[in-house]
Structure formats: C-alpha cells, structure tokens
Kinemage of the C-alpha trace (Angstrom):
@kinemage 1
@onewidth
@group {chain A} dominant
@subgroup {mainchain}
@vectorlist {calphas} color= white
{ca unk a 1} P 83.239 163.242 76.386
{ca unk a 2} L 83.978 166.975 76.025
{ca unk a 3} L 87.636 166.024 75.704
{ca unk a 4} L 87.269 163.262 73.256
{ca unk a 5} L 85.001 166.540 71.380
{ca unk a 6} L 88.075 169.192 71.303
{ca unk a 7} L 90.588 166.721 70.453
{ca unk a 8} L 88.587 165.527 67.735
{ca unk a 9} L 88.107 169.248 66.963
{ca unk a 10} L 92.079 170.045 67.274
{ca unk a 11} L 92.881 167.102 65.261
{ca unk a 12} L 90.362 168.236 62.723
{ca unk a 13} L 92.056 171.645 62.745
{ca unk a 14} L 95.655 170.323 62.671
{ca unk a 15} L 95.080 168.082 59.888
{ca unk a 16} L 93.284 170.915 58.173
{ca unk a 17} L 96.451 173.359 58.900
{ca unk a 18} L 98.911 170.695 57.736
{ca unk a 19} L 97.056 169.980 54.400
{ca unk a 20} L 96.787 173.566 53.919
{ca unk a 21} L 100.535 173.842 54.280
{ca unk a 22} L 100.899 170.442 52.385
{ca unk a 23} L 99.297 172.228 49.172
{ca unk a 24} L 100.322 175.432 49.862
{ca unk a 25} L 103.782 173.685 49.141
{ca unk a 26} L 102.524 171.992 46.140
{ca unk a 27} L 101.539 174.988 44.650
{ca unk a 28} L 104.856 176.678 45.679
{ca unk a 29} L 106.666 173.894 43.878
{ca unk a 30} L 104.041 174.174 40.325
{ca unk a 31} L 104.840 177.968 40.409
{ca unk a 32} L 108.717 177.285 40.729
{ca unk a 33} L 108.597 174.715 37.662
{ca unk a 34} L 107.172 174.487 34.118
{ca unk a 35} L 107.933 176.269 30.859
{ca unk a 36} L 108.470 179.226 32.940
{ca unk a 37} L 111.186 178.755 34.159
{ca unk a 38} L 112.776 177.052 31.819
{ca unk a 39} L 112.297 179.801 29.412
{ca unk a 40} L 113.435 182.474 32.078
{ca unk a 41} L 116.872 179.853 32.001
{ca unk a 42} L 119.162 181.667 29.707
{ca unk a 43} L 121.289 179.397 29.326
{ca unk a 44} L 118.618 176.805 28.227
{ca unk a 45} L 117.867 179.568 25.622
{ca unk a 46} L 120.818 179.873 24.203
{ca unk a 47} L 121.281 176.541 23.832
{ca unk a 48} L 118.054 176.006 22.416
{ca unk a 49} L 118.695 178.804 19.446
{ca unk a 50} L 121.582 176.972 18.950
{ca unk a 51} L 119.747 173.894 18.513
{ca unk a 52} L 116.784 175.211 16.213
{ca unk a 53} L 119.936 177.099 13.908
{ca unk a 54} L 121.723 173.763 13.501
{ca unk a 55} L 119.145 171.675 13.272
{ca unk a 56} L 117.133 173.331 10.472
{ca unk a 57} L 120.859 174.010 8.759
{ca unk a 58} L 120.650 170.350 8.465
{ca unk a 59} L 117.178 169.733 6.775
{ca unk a 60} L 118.068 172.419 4.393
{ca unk a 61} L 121.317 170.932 3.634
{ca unk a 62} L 119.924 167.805 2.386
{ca unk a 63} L 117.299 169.452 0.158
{ca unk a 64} L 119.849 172.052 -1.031
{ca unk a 65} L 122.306 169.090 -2.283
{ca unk a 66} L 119.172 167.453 -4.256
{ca unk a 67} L 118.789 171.035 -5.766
{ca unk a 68} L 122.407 170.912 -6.500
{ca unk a 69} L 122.427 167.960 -8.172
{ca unk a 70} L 118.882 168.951 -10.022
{ca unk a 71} L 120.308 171.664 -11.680
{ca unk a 72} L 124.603 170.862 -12.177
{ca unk a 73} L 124.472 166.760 -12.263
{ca unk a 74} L 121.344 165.023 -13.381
{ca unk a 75} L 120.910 164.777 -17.316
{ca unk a 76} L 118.026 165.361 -19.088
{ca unk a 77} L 115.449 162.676 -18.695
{ca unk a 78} L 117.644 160.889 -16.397
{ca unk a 79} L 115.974 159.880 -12.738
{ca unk a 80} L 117.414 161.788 -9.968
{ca unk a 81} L 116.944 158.902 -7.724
{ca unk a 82} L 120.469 157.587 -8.286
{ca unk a 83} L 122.332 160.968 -7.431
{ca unk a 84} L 120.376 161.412 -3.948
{ca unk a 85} L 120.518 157.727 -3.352
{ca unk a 86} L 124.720 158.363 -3.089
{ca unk a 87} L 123.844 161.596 -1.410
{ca unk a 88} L 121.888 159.591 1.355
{ca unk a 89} L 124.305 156.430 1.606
{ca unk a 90} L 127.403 159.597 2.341
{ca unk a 91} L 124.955 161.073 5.230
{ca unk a 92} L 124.068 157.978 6.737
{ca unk a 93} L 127.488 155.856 6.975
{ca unk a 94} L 128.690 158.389 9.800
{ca unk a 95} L 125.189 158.272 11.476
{ca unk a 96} L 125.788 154.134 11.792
{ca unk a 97} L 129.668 154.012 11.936
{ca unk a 98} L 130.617 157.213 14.226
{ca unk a 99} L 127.360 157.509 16.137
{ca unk a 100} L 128.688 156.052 19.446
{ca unk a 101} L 132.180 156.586 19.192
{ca unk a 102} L 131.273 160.169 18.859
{ca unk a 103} L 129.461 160.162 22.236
{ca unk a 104} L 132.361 158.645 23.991
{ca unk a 105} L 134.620 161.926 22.990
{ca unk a 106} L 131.758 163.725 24.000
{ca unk a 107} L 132.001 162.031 27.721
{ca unk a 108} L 135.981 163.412 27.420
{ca unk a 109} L 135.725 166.786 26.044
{ca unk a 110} L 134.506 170.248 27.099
{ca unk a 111} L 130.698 170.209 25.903
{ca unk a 112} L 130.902 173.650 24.813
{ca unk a 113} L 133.603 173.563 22.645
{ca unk a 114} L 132.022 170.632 20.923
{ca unk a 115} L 129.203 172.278 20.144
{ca unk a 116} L 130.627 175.834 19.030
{ca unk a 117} L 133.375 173.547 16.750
{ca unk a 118} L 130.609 171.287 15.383
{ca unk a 119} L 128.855 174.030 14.000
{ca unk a 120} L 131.542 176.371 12.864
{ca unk a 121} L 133.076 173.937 10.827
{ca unk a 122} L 129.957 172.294 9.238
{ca unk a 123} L 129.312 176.319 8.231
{ca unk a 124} L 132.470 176.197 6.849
{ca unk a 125} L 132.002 172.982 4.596
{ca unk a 126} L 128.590 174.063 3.438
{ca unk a 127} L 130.752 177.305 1.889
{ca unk a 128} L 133.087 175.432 0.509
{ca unk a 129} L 130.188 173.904 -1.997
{ca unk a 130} L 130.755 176.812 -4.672
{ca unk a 131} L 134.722 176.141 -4.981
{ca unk a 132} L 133.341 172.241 -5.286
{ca unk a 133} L 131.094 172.586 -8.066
{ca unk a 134} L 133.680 175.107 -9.918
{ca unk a 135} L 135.452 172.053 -11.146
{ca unk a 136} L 134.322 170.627 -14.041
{ca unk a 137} L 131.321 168.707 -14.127
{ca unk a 138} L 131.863 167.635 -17.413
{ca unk a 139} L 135.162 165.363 -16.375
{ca unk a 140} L 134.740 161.854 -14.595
{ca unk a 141} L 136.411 160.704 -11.730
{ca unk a 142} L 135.903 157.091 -9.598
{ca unk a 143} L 132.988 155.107 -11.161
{ca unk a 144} L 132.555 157.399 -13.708
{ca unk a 145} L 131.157 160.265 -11.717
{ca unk a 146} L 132.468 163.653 -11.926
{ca unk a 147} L 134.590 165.179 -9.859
{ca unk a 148} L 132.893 167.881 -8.363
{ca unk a 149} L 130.211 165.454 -7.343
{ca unk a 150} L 132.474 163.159 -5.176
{ca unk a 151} L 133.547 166.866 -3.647
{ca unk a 152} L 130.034 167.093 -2.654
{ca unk a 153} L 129.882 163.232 -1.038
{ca unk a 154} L 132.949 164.288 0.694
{ca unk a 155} L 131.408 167.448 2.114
{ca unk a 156} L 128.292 165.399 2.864
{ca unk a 157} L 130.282 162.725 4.462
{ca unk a 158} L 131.630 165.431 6.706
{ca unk a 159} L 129.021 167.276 7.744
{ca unk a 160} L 127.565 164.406 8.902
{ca unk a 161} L 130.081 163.304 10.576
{ca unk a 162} L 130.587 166.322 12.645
{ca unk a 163} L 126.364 166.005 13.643
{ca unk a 164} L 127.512 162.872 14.946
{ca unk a 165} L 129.004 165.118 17.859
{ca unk a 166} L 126.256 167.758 18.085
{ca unk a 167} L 123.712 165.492 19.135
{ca unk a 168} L 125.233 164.238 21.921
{ca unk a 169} L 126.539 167.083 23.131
{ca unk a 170} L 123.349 169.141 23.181
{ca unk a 171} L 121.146 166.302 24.806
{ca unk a 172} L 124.544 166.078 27.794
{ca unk a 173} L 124.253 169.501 28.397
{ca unk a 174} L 121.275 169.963 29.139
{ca unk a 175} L 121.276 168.440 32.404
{ca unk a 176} L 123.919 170.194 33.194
{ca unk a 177} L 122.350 173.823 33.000
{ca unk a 178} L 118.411 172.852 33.627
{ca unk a 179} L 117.939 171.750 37.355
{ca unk a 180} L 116.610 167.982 37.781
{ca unk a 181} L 112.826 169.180 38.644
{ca unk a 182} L 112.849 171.562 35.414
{ca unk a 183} L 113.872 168.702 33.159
{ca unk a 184} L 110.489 167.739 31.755
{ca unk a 185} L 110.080 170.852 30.790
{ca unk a 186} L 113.494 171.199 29.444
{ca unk a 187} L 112.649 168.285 27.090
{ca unk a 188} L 109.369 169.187 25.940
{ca unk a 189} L 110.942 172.319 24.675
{ca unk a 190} L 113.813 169.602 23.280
{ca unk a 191} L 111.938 167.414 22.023
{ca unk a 192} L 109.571 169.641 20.117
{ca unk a 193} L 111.975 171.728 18.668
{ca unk a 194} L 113.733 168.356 17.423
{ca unk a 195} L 110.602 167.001 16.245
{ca unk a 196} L 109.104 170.153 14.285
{ca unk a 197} L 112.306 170.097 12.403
{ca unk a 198} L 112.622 167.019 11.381
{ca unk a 199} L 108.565 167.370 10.105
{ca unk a 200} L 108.689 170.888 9.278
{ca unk a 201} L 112.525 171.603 8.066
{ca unk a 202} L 112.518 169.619 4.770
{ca unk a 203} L 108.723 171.342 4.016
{ca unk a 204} L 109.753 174.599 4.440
{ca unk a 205} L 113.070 173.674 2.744
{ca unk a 206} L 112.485 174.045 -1.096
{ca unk a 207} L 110.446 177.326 -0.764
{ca unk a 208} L 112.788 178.951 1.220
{ca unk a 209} L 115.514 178.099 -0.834
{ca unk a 210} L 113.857 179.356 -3.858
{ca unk a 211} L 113.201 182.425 -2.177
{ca unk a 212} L 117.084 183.265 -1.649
{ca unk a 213} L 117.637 182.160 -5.218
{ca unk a 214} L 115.618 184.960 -6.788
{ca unk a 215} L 117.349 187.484 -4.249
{ca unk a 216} L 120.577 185.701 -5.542
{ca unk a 217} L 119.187 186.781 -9.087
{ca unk a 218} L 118.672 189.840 -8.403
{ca unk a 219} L 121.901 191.165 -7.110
{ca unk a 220} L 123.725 188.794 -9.265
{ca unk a 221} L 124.571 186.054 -6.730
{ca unk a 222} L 124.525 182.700 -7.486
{ca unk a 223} L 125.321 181.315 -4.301
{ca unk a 224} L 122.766 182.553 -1.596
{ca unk a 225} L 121.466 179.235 -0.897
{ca unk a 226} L 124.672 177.493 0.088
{ca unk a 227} L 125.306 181.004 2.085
{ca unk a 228} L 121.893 180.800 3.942
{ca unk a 229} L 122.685 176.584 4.810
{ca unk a 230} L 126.503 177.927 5.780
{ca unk a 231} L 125.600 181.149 7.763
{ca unk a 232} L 122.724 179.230 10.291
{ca unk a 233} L 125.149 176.372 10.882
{ca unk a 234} L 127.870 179.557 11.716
{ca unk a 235} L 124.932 181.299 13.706
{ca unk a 236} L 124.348 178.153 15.721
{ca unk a 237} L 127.982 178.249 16.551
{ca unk a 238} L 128.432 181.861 17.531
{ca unk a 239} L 125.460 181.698 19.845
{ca unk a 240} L 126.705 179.046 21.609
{ca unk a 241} L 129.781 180.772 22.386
{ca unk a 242} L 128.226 182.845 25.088
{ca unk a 243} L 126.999 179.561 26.581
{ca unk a 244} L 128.020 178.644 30.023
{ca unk a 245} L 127.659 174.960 31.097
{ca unk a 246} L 128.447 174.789 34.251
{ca unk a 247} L 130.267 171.679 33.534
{ca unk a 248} L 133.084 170.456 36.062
{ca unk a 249} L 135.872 168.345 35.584
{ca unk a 250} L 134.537 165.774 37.624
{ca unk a 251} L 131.828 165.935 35.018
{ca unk a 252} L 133.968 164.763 32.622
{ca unk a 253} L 135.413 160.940 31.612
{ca unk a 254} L 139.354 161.492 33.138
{ca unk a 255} L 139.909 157.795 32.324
{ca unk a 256} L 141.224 157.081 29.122
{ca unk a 257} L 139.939 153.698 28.164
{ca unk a 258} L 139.804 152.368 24.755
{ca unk a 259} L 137.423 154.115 22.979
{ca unk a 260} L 135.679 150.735 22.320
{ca unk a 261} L 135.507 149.495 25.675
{ca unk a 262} L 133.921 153.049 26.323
{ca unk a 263} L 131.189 151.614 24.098
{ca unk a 264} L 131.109 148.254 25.512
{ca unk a 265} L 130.456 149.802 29.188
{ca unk a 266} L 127.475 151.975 27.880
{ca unk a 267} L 125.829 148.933 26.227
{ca unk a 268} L 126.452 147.128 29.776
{ca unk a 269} L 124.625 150.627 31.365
{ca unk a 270} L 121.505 150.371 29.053
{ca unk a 271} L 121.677 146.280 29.906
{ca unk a 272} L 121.440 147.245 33.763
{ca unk a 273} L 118.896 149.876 33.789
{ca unk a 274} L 115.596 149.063 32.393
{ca unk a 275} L 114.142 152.238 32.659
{ca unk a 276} L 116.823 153.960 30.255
{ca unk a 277} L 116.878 150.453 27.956
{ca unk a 278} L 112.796 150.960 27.749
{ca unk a 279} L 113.012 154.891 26.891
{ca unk a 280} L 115.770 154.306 24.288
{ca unk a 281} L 113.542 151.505 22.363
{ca unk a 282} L 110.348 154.238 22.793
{ca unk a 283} L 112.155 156.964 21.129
{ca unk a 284} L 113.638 154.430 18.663
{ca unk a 285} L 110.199 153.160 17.510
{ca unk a 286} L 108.938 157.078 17.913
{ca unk a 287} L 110.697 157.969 15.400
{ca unk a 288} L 111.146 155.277 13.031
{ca unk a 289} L 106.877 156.228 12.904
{ca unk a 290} L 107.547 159.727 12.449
{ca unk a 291} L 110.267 159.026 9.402
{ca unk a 292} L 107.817 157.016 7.809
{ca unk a 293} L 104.835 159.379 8.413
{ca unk a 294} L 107.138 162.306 6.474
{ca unk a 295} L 107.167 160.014 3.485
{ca unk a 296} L 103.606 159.000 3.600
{ca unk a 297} L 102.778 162.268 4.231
{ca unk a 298} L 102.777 163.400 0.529
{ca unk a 299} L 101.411 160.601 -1.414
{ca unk a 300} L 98.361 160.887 1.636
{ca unk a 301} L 98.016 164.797 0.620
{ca unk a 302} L 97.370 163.520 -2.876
{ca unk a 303} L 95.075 161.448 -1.866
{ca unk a 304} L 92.791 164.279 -0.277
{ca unk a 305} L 90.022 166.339 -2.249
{ca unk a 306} L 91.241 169.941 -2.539
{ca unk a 307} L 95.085 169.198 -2.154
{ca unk a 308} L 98.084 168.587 -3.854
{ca unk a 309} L 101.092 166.267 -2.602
{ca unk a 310} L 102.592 169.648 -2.686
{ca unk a 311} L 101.271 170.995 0.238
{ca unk a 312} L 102.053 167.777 2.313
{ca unk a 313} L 103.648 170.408 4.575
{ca unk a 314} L 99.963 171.235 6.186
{ca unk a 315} L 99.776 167.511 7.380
{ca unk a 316} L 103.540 167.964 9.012
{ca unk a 317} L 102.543 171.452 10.140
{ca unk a 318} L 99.366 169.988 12.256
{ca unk a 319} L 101.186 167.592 13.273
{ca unk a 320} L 104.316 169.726 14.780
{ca unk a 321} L 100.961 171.715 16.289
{ca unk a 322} L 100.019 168.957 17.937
{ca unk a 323} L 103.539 167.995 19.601
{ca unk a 324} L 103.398 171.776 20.901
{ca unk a 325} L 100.090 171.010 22.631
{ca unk a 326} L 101.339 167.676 23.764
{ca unk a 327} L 104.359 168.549 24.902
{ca unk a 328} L 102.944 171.674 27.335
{ca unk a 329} L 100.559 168.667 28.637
{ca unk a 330} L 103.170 166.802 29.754
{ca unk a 331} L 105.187 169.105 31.686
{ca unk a 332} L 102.254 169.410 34.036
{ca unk a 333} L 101.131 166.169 33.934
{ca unk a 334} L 104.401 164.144 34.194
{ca unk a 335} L 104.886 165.372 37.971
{ca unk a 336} L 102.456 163.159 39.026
{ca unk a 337} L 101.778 161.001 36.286
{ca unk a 338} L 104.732 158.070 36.092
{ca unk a 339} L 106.360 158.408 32.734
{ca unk a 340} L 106.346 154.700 31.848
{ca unk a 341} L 102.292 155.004 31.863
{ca unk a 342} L 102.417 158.491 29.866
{ca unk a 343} L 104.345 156.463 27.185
{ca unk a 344} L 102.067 153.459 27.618
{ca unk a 345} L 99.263 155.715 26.638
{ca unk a 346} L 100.753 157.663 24.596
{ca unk a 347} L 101.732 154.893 22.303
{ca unk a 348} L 97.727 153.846 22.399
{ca unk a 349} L 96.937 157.132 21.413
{ca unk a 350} L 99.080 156.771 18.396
{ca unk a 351} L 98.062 153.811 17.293
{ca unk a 352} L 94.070 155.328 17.469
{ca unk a 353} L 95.476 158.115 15.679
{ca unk a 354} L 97.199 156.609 12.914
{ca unk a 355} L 94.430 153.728 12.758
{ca unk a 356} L 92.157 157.237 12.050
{ca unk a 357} L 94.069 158.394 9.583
{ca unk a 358} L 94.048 155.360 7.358
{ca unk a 359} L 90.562 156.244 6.804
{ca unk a 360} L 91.049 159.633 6.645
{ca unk a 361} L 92.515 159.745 3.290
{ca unk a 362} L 89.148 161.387 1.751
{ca unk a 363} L 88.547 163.873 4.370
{ca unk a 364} L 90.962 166.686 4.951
{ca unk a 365} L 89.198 167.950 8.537
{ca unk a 366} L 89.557 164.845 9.593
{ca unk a 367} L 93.075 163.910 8.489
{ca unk a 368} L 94.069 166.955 10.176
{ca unk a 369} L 92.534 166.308 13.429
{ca unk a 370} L 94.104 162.640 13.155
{ca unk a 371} L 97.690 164.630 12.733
{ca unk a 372} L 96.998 166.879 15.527
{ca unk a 373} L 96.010 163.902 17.643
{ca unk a 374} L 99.186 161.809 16.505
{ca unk a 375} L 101.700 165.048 17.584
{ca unk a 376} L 99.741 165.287 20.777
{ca unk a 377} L 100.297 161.862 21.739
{ca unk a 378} L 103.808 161.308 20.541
{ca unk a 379} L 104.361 164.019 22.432
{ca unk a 380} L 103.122 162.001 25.396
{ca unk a 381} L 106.290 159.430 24.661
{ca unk a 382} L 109.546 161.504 23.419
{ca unk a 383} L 109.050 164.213 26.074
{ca unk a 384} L 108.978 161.465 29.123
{ca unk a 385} L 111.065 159.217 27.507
{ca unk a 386} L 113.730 161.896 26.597
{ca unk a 387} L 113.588 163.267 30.300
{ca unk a 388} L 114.170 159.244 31.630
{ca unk a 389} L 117.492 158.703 29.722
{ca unk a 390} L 118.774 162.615 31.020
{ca unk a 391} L 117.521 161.879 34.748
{ca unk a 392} L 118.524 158.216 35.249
{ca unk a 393} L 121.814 158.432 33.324
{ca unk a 394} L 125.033 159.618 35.720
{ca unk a 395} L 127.162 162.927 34.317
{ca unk a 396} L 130.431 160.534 33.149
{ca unk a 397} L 128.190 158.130 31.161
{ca unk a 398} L 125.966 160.608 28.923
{ca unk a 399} L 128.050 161.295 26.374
{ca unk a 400} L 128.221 157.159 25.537
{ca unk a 401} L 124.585 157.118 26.101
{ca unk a 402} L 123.803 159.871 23.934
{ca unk a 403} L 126.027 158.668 21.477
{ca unk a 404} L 124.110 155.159 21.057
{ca unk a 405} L 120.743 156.646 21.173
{ca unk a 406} L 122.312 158.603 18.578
{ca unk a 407} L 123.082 155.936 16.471
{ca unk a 408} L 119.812 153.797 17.002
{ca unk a 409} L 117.609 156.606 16.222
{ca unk a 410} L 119.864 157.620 12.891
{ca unk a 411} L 119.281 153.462 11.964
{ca unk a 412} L 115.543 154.194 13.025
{ca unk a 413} L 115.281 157.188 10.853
{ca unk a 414} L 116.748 155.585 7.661
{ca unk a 415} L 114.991 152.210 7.448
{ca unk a 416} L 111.386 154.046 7.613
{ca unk a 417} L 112.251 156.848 4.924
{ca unk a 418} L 113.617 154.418 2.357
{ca unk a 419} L 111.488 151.466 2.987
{ca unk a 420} L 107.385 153.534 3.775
{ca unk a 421} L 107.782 154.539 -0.340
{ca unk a 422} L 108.227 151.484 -1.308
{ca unk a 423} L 105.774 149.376 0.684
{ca unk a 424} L 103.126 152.159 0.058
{ca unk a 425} L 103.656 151.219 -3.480
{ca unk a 426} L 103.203 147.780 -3.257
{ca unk a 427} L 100.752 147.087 -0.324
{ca unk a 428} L 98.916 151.257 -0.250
{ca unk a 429} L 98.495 153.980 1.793
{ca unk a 430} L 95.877 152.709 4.481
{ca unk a 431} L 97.734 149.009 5.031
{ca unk a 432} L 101.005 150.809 5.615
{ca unk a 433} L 99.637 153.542 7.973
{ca unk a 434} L 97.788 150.199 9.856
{ca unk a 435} L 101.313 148.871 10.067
{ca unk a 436} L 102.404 151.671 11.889
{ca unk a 437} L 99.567 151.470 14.123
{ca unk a 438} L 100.751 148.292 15.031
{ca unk a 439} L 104.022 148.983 15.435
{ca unk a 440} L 102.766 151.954 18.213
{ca unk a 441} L 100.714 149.055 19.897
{ca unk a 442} L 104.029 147.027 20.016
{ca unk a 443} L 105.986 150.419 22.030
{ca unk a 444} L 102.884 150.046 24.373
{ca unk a 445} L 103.065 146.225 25.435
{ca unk a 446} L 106.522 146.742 25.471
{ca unk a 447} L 106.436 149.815 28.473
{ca unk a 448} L 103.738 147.197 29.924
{ca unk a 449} L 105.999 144.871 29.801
{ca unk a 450} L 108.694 146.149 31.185
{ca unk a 451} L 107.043 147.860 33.371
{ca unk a 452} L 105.524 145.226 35.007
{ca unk a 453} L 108.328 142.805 35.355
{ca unk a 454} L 111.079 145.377 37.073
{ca unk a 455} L 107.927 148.191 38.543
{ca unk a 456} L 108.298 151.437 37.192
C-alpha cells in the first residue's frame, strides 16, 4: 500500500514536472512569436514601408487623375462621370487581363528586382503627367477626345499594369523573409496595412492633395501633386533596394513553360487544395464587402445627424481602427484557434455588424461602434485567410497563385464600387447594407462547408 502511495505521489510529481516543462515551452514559443518579432524583422520592415509608399501612391493616383480631369478636361456644367468612367475602364483592363500572367513572371524572376522596377517606373510615369497635359487640350484625337487625355489613359493603363506585378511579388516574398511560425503575424501587419489603404488612402486623398497645391502656389509650382504621387511610388522603390530576400534559385520557376499553361497548372493547384481554394473565395468576398462599404460609406455619413458625406472618412477611419484591433487578436489567437473557424466566425461577426449598421444610419455612436466591430471581425478572415494561401502554397507556385488572387480580388473590387451606388439608389441604404450581410453569411456556410466535407 505504501508503494502504490509514493508511486502515486512520483507520478503526481512527474506529471506535474512535465506540464511545467510542457508550458514552460509554450510560453517560450508565445515570447519567440507575435508582432514582436515580426517588427524586430528588418527585412519585413522594409518591405512593409515599401508596401504602405506604393500602396497609398496608388489611391492618390486615382484621385489625383479625377482632379486632373476636374480642372484641364471636364467643361462647364458637363458631368465628370464620363471622364473617370474611361479613367476606371484604363485601370481595370490590366487588373482582369494581366493579373495572372503577371504572377507567372513573378514565379521566374528575382522578387526584388520586381518590386524595386515596379515602383521606379510607375514614379516615373506619374512625372511624366505634366509633359502629358502640355499638349493641347483644346485639339481632339480618337473619339473626339483630346490628346493629352488619351496620354493620361495611356499612363493609367501603365501604371496599372506594372501593379499587376507588385502585388504578387510583395505577398511571395514574404514567406520568404518571415519564418513559417511568424506568418500570422506577418499578415496581420499585411493585411492591415492593405486594408487601411484601400479605406483610408482615397479619404485622405483630396485633402492632402490640396494641401501640396497651395505649397505649389506658393513657390510658384504647379505640379506638386503629380510630384508627391511620383516621389512615394520612387520612395517605395528605393527602400526596397536595401531589401534582402533570401530567395534561392531553387526558389524560382527554372522551367519555361508557356506562360498559359503556367496559368492552367495554378488553377489545377487551387482545384487540389481546398484549404487555399476556400481562403481565396474568403478574401474575394472580403473585399468585394469592403469595396462596397467605401461607396456606401458616404451617402451613410449623410445620412447621420451632425455629419456631412464629407467626412465619410471617420466611418473608414473606425473601421481601419478596428482591423488594427482585430488583426493583433488574431496573431494570438490563431495559434490555437484553426483558421477555417476564425473565418467562420469572423464572417458571422460581419454579417451582425453590417446587419447593425443598417439601423445605425441615425445614430453616429452607434454607426461607429458597428464600423469598429466590422474591421475587427474582417480582420478575423483576411489575416487567417491571407496566412493559409502563404503557408499551404509551395515557393515555385506563389507567384501564379498570387497572380490569380490578384486578379479575382481586382474583379471583386470593381463589381462592388460601380454597382453599391447604383443599387443604393434604387433599392436604399439599409436593403443594400442587408445584402451585404448576407453575402458575409454566404463566406460563413461556405468555410462550414468546406470545412466539413475535406476537415480543416
């Protein structure tokens, strides 16, 4: 009996030690991962700059052409919906046509040099916009539209064109120079960066563009604004210089297939891994929300007491908050939390969210909360789902990847910001944002679905 008593008691104390040791090496392994490390990467932070440089070059660009054509090509009394409809159509066709050819380059090429090149030259178009519009505005070209303006659809057409690269690029590299455990964090950094822009660039676009403009009046310089859009896509390039990938040439596609079949055998990747195929329809949808929810976002401000569709930027703002405080929830929480079930309820939370905000449209606490809310749990998809597609998808193949999630999410983006106006017109602000809703609700049974039929 005394036995059985100290082997109970040395079991008791073994199983003690070894759960001491067990969480002792869990906590070894929380303190070697997280934002911390990530941001002590430099590397990552380099290629980050690079990223919030380029990417807010391009949300200025856009809003700097409609100012262009505000001011040198749109009569008086005329709409300006025509001009930035052509504007739109030139950035989009490379988006649909070049997004996955790009990433299969991307797969052949030195990262790097496709991300220094990508910006330099985009810098170098955006200067070029003051020799454009020195031509005479006055004389027509094609279709009766002057010359300097199809200059400026070419330069459009271009700089697009070249983005087509950058995004691939940036999302393959990051793999390469952020260790596999660290690449939650990686992304939440990513993905929020990615996100605020898109939300935050084109608010902060028109006052800061006006704010160069009367410097540019001051010292007699007409041209600061193109110089501002020119010198952070040049910025973005000249940081990224100093980047070091890491990458190997075993890293790299050495087979030269036709650059269609290159596509062909990433479709047949996302077609044979369900987990990647289920992240890339997540971020699709994500977005296609989030597009939508920057149109909306102004004709809801002018529906609240006390604000002006103006300041629409406060709703983006909370909600670009709210992906911040997301986004550091998930890097903890997705160690042990399976990312298909953060995007399952992350989706949910969406759909509460935006279902909130349709009735919201009265109350500007409350709409606010309801953005905060919808950043936090969008946050809870893009960061996971992101992180999937990077983990799951082998060195050789994420340029093709990348360059079709590319693509999808370009489509995704489009569809929502020229359709939400439209149907907000015709069926209102609180049916559209119940739409959405729904559409969140659909992301969710779909990672249920999934989930369920292959496991997670």
């Amino acid at each position: 009996m005394q036995v059985s008593e100290t082997e109970k008691e040395e079991k008791s104390s073994l199983e003690a030690l070894n759960f001491k040791e067990i969480q002792s090496s869990i906590n070894q392994e929380e303190s070697s991962t997280g934002f911390m490390n990530v941001l002590q990467n430099t590397s990552f932070l380099i290629l980050w700059l690079g990223q919030v440089f380029s990417q807010l070059a391009d949300k200025i660009y856009l809003v700097l052409i409609i100012a262009i054509i505000s001011s040198n090509f749109q009569a008086s009394g005329e709409s300006i919906s025509g001009w930035v409809s052509l504007v739109m159509i030139a950035f989009t066709i490379p988006a649909v046509l070049f997004g996955s050819l790009a990433g299969v380059y991307v797969d052949r090429w030195s990262k790097k040099v496709v991300l220094v090149v990508s910006n330099l030259l985009r810098g170098i178009l955006v200067l070029m916009i003051p020799f454009c519009l020195s031509i005479n505005n006055i004389e027509k070209g094609f279709f009766t539209l002057p010359r300097a303006f199809w200059l400026l659809l070419l330069i459009t057409f271009l700089v697009s064109t070249l983005t087509q690269f950058f995004a691939p690029a940036e999302q393959a590299t990051i793999p390469l120079i952020v260790k596999k455990k660290d690449l939650l964090a990686a992304n939440s950094v990513y993905t929020t960066t990615m996100m605020a822009m898109l939300i935050i660039g084109f608010a902060i676009g028109d006052p800061l563009l006006v704010l160069v403009g009367k410097w540019g009046k001051i010292v007699s310089f007409n041209y600061g604004q193109e110089l501002l859009v020119g010198v952070s896509y040049g910025l973005a390039g000249l940081i990224l210089i100093i980047l070091n990938t890491q990458e190997k040439n075993r890293q790299k596609q050495t087979k030269e297939n036709h650059p269609f079949e290159d596509i062909k055998e990433g479709l047949r990747y996302l077609n044979e891994n369900h987990r990647v195929r289920n992240a890339l329809f997540q971020l699709v949808i994500l977005f296609s929300i989030f597009a939508a929810l920057a149109v909306l976002a102004v004709r809801l401000a002018e529906t609240i007491p006390g604000m002006e569709a103006s300041q629409f930027g406060y709703l983006l703002a909370a909600t670009g908050l709210g992906i911040a405080i997301g986004a550091t929830i998930v890097t903890h929480q997705g160690k042990i939390t399976a990312h298909a079930k953060l995007s399952f309820w992350g989706s949910m939370g969406m759909a509460g969210a935006l279902s909130g905000l349709s009735v919201a449209t009265n109350n500007l606490i409350l709409a606010l909360t309801m953005t905060i809310i919808l950043g936090i749990f969008a946050a809870f998809v893009g960061v996971p789902m992101q992180t999937t597609i990077q983990a799951e998808t082998p060195p050789q193949m994420r340029g093709k990847v990348f360059g079709l999630q590319n693509n999808a999410v370009n489509i995704a983006l489009s569809l929502p910001l020229a359709l939400a106006g439209v149907a907000e017109t015709y069926f209102g602000l609180r049916i559209v944002l119940i739409i959405l809703a729904l559409l969140a609700v659909f992301a969710s049974a779909l990672t249920s679905l999934i989930t369920s039929k292959y496991g997670n």
